[in-house]
C-alpha positions in Angstrom: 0.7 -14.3 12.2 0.4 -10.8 11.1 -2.2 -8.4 12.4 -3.1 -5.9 10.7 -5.3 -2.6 11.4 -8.4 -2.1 9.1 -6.7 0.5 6.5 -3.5 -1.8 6.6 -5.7 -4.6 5.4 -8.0 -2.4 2.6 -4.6 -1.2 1.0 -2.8 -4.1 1.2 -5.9 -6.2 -0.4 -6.0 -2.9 -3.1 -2.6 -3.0 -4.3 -2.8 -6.8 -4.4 -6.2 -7.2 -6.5 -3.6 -6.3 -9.6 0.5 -7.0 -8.7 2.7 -5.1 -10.4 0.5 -1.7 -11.4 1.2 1.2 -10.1 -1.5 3.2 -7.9 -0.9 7.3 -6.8 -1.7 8.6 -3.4 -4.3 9.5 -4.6 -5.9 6.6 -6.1 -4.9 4.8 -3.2 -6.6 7.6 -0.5 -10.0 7.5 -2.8 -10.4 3.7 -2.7 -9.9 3.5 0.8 -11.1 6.3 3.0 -14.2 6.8 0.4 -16.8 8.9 2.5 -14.8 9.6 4.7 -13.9 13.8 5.2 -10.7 14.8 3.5 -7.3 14.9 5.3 -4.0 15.2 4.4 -3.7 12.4 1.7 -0.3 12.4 1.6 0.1 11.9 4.7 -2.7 9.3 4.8 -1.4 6.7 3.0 2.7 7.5 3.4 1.6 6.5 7.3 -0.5 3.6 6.2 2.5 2.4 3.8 4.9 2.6 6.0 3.8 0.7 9.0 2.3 -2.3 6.1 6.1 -2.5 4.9 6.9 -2.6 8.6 4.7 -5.8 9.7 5.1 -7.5 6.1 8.7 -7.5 6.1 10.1 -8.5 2.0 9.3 -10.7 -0.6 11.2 -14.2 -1.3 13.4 -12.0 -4.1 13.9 -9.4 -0.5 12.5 -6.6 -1.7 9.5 -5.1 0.0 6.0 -5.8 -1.1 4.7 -2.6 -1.2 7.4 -1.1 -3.5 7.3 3.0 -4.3 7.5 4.0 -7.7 9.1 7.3 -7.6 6.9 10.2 -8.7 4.3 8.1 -9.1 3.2 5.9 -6.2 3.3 2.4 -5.1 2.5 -0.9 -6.2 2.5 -4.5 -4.9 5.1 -7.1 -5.7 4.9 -10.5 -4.6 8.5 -11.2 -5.6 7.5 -14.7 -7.6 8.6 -14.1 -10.8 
């Protein structure tokens, strides 16, 4: 069983509605925190990404789920292709 923290969950579920596109920071940060008062975004979602990757572990193909798409920003990959 994987637990996950509320954030963890709401990005993971995000990036999965739609495997394979790619989502910025940004994108990511707006979805998620909505209301909430700005921080650094960034930061926000590298933190939340990271410790997803962490509990999730990889894919059957072993490459993470949550994969970075450099300079743009990450997508989800279910590795079933």
């Amino acid at each position: 069983m994987i637990v996950l923290r509320r954030k963890e969950f709401d990005i993971l579920s995000f990036l999965a509605e739609h495997p394979g596109w790619v989502y910025t920071k940004e994108q990511i940060y707006v979805s998620i925190w909505r209301d909430e008062h700005p921080v650094n975004v960034d930061n926000a979602v590298t933190c939340q990404i990271k410790q997803l990757r962490k509990k999730l572990g990889n894919n059957p193909k072993g490459t993470p789920y949550i994969e970075t798409v450099w300079g743009v920003g990450y997508k989800f990959s279910h590795g079933m292709k």
